[in-house]
C-alpha positions in Angstrom: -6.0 2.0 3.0 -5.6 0.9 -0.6 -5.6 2.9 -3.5 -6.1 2.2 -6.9 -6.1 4.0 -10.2 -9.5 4.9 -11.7 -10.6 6.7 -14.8 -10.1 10.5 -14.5 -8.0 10.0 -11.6 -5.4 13.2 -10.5 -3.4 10.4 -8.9 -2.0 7.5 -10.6 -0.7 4.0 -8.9 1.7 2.5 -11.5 2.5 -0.6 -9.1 0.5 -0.4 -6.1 2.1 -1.2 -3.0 0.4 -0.8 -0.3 3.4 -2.1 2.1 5.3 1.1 1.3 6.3 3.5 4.1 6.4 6.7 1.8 4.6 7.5 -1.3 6.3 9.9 -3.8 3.8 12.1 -5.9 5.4 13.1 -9.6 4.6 16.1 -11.3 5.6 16.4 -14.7 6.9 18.9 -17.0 5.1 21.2 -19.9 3.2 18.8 -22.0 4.5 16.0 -20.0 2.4 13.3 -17.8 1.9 10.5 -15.8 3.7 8.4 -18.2 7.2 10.2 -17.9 7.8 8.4 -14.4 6.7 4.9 -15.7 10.0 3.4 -15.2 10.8 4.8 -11.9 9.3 2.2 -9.8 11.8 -0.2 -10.6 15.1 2.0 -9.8 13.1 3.2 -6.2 13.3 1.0 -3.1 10.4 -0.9 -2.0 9.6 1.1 0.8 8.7 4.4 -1.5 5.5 4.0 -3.6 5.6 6.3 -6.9 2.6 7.8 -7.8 2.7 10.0 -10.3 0.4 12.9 -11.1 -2.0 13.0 -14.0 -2.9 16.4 -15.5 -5.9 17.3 -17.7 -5.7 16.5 -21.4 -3.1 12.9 -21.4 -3.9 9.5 -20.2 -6.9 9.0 -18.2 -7.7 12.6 -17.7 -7.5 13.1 -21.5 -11.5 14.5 -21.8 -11.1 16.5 -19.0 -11.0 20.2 -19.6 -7.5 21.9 -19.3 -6.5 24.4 -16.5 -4.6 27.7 -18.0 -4.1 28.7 -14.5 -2.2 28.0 -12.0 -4.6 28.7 -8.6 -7.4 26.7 -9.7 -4.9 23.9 -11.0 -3.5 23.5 -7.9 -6.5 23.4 -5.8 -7.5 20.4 -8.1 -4.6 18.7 -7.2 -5.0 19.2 -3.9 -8.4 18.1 -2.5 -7.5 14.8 -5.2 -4.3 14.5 -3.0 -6.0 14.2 0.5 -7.6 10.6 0.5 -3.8 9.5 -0.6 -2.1 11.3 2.3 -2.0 8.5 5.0 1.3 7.9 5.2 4.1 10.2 5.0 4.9 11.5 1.5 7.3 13.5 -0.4 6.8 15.5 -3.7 9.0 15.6 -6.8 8.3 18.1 -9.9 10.6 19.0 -13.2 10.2 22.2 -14.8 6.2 23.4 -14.4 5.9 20.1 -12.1 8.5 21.8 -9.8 6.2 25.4 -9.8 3.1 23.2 -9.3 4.5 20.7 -6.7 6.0 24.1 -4.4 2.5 25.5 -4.7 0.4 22.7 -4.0 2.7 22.3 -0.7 2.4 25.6 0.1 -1.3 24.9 0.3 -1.4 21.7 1.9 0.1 24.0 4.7 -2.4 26.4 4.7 -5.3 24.5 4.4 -4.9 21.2 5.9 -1.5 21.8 7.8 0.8 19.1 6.4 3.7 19.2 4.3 5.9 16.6 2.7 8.5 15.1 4.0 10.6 16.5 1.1 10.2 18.7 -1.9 12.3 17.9 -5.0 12.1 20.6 -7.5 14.0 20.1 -10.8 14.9 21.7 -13.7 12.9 25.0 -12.4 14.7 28.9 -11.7 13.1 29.7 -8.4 9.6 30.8 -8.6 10.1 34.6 -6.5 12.7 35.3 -9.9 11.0 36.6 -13.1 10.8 34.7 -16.0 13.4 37.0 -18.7 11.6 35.5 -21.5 9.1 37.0 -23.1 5.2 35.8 -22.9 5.1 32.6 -25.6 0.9 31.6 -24.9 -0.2 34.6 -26.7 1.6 33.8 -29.7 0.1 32.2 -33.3 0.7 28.5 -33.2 3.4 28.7 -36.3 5.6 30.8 -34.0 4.5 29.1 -30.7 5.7 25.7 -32.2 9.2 27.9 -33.0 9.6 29.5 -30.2 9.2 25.7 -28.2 12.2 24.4 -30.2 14.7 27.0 -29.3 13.8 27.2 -25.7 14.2 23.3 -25.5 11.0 22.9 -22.8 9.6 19.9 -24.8 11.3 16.5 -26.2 12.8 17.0 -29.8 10.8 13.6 -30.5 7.9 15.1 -29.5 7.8 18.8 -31.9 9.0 16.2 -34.5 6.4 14.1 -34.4 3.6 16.0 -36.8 0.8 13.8 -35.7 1.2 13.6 -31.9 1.6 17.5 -32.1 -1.8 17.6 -33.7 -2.8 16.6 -30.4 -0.5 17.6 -27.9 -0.6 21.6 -29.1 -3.6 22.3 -27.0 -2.2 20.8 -23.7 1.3 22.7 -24.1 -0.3 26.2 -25.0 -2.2 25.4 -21.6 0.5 24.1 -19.1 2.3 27.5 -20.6 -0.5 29.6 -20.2 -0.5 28.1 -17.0 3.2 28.9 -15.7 3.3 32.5 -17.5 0.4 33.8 -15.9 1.4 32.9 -12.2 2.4 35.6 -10.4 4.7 34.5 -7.2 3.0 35.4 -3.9 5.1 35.9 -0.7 4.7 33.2 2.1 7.0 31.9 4.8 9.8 29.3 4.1 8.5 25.7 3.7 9.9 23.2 7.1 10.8 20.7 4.7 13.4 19.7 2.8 14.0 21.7 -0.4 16.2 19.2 -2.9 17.1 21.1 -6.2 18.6 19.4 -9.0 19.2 21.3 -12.6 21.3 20.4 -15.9 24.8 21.1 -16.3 24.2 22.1 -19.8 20.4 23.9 -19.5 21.6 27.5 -20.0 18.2 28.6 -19.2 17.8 27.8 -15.9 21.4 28.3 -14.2 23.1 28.0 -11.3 21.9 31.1 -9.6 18.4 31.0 -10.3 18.7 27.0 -8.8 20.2 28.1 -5.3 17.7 30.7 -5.1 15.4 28.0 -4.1 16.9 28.3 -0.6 15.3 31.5 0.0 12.0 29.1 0.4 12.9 26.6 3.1 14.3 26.4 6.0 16.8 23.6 4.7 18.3 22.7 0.7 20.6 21.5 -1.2 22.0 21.4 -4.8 23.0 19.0 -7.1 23.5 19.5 -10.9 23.1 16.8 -13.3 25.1 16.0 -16.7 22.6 17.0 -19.4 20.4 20.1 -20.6 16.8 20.5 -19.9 15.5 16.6 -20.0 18.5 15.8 -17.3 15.7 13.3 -15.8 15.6 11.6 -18.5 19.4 11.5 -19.5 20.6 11.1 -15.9 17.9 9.4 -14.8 20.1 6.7 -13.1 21.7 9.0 -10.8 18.6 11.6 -10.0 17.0 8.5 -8.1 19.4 7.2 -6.7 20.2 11.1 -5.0 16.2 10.5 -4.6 17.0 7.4 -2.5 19.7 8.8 -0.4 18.0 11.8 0.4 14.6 10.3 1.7 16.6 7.6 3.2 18.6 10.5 5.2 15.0 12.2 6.3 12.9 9.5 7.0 14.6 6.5 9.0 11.3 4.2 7.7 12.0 4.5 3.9 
């Protein structure tokens, strides 16, 4: 089976290589997209095909209506995901990737009974703890914008950038909407994997909330990273190549 990228597509082939044994689906971060993994193909063995995941409102999917919740986000994603899963696959997600990656998982085992080979989740408390911060998508856009910088959940470039706000305002009140109104259901651990990696410097998300992810599978581990919230980006270097080793550890093919 081939795939390639086509307008309005969920799933995105940045170099398609249809040799690979694995595919690795990206899920980005608040405001984030497809284009935040575009240099991880290079830094990846051969064997693992990255395919990030393109949201509503950026790149190709940019007319398409955006989700402010989370269940009928994640079925989206879903049913887009099935014609790609024909070979074994793994799933990596930063911040609101990571809650959208664990959930789209969790129903990929429900409803079609497969699971990835690995879940990365990354720079993301684990989803059964509360949020302590208070509700930010209800707020005026003045104090929105505010409340964005001091939480440091979007690139410094990007609130800086008057124009590109103009633009990107509407998707990041949406992918918060989107995270503050999902309420964490109870379901059994996940079989696979669990790989948690968080900033040494992101005070928001700390060590504790991290291992807490081992509550939800039946096997993790933790690594933290030199940086603060945008450790993927700062320490991207040695996220894949704990990426690599880990999938190289799980799956004998990759």
């Amino acid at each position: 089976m081939t795939n390639t990228p086509t307008f309005n597509s969920w799933v995105t082939y940045p170099k398609s290589n249809p040799q690979a044994s694995l595919r690795l689906f990206c899920f980005p971060y608040t405001g984030g997209g497809a284009f935040s993994f575009r240099t991880w193909t290079g830094s990846l063995p051969k064997t693992i095909e990255v395919c990030p995941i393109e949201l509503p409102g950026r790149g190709t999917q940019i007319g398409l209506v955006l989700f402010t919740r989370l269940e009928p986000l994640v079925q989206a994603i879903a049913q887009s995901l099935l014609p790609h899963l024909d070979k074994p696959f793994a799933f990596f997600g930063h911040s609101m990737g990571a809650l959208v990656s664990f959930e789209v998982a969790r129903l990929l085992r429900k409803q079609n009974e497969r699971e990835p080979v690995q879940l990365f989740v990354s720079g993301c408390r684990a989803l059964q703890i509360p949020s302590p911060e208070p509700l930010l998508h209800t707020l005026p856009e003045p104090a929105f914008l505010d409340r964005l910088r001091r939480l440091n959940g979007t690139p410094k470039a990007v609130l800086e950038n008057v124009e590109l706000m103009q633009l990107l305002l509407p998707v990041l009140q949406a992918d918060v909407a989107v995270i503050e109104t999902y309420v964490y259901a109870s379901e059994p651990p996940l079989n696979c994997l669990i790989a948690v990696f968080g900033g040494l410097q992101n005070v928001e998300v700390d060590f504790d909330c991290l291992q807490a992810w081992r509550q939800q599978t039946n096997a993790s581990s933790l690594q933290m990273l030199s940086g603060d919230h945008f450790f993927l980006h700062s320490a991207q270097a040695l996220l894949l190549q704990s990426l690599t080793q880990h999938l190289q550890a799980r799956s004998p093919i990759v």
